[in-house]
C-alpha positions as CSV (number, residue, x, y, z in Angstrom):
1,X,0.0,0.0,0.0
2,X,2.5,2.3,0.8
3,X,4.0,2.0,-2.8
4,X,0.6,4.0,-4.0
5,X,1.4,6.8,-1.9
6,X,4.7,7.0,-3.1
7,X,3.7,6.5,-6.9
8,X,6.0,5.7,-9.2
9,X,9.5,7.7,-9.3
10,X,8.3,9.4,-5.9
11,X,5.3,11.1,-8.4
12,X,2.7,11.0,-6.2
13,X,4.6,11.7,-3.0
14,X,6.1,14.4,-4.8
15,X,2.5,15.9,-6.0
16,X,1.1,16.0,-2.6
17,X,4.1,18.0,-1.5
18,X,3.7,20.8,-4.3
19,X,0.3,20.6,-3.1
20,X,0.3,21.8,0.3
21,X,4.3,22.9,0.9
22,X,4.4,20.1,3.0
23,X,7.4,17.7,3.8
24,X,6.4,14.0,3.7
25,X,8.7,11.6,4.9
26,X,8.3,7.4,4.7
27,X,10.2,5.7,7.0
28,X,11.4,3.1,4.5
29,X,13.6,1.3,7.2
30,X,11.0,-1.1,8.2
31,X,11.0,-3.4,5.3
32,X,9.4,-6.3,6.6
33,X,7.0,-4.4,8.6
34,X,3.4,-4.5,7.8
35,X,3.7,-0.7,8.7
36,X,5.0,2.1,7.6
37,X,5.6,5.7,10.1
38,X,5.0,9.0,8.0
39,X,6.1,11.9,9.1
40,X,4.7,15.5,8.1
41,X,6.5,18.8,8.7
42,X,5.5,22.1,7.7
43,X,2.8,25.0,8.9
44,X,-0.4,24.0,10.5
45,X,-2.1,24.6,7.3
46,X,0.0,22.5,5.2
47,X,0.5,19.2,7.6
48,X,-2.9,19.4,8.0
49,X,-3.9,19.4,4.2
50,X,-0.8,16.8,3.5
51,X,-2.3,14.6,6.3
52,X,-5.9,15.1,4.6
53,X,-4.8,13.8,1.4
54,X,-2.2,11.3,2.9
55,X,-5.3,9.5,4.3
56,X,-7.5,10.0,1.2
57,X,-4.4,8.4,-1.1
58,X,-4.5,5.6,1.5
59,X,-8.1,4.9,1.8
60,X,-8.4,5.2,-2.1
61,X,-5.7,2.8,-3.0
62,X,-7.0,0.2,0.0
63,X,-10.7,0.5,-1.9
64,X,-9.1,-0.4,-4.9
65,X,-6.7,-3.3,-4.3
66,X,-7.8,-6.6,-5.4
67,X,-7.0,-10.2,-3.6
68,X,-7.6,-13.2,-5.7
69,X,-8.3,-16.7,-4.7
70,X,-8.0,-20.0,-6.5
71,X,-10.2,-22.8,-5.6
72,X,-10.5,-26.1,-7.4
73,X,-13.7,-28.2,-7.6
74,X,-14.2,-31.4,-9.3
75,X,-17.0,-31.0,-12.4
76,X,-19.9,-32.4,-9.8
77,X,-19.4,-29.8,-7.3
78,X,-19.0,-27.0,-10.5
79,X,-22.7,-27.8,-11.2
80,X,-23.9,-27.3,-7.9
81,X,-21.8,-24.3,-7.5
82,X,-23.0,-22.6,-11.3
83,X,-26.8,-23.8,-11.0
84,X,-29.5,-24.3,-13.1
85,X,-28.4,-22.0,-16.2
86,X,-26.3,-20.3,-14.1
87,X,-28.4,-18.5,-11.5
88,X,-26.6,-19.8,-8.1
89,X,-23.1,-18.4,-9.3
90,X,-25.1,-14.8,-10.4
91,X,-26.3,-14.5,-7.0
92,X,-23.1,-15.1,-5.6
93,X,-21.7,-12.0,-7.6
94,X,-24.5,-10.4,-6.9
95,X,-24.6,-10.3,-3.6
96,X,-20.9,-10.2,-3.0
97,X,-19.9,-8.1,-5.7
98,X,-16.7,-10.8,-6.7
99,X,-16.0,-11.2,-10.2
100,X,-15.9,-15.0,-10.4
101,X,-14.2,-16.6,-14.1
102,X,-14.7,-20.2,-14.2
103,X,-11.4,-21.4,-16.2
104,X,-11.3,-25.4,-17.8
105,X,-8.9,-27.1,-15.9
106,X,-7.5,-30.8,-16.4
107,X,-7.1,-32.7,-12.8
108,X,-5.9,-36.3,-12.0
109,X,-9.0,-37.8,-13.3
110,X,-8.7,-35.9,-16.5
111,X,-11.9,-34.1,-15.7
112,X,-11.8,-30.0,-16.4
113,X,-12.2,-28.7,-12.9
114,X,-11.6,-25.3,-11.8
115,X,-12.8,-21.8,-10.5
116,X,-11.3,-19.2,-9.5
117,X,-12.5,-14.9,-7.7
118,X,-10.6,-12.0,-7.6
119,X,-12.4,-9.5,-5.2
């Protein structure tokens, strides 16, 4: 995550400087840390509009980060799991929002098994 606020080459970081005349500083010591400190120096004004849009970047590029998972079933449990013409697996995107791509996939048996969700 913290890679989004920096942006590539530093752009990002760099534009929400210019923006507020702020100092932002990543402590980039931590490198197998979960976490990240930021530091933010200037006037009142400007660390509080740097920490404004420091969050807002954050928030933004949390909202928008995709997981994926990959699950295999065998061509039985793909049936119950799709549904008569396919209504079981378009309530499960509808409700959940996941895009779901159901990909051929040979297994030991040489049955084409597999499905997989990015969300």
């Amino acid at each position: 995550l913290i890679g989004a606020l920096i942006g590539r080459g530093g752009s990002t970081l760099k534009e929400l400087m210019d923006k507020t005349n702020a100092k932002i500083y990543i402590d980039m010591r931590k490198q197998d840390s979960e976490s990240r400190d930021v530091l933010i120096k200037g006037s009142k004004e400007a660390v509080e509009a740097a920490a404004k849009l420091v969050t807002e970047q954050m928030d933004e590029s949390r909202a928008t980060r995709r997981e994926r998972e990959i699950l295999i079933f065998s061509n039985q449990e793909m049936g119950a799991i799709i549904g008569r013409g396919g209504q079981q697996i378009s309530r499960v995107k509808d409700e959940t929002g996941v895009h779901i791509n159901i990909v051929p996939r040979a297994d030991d048996d040489g049955e084409d098994t597999s499905e997989h969700a990015d969300r």
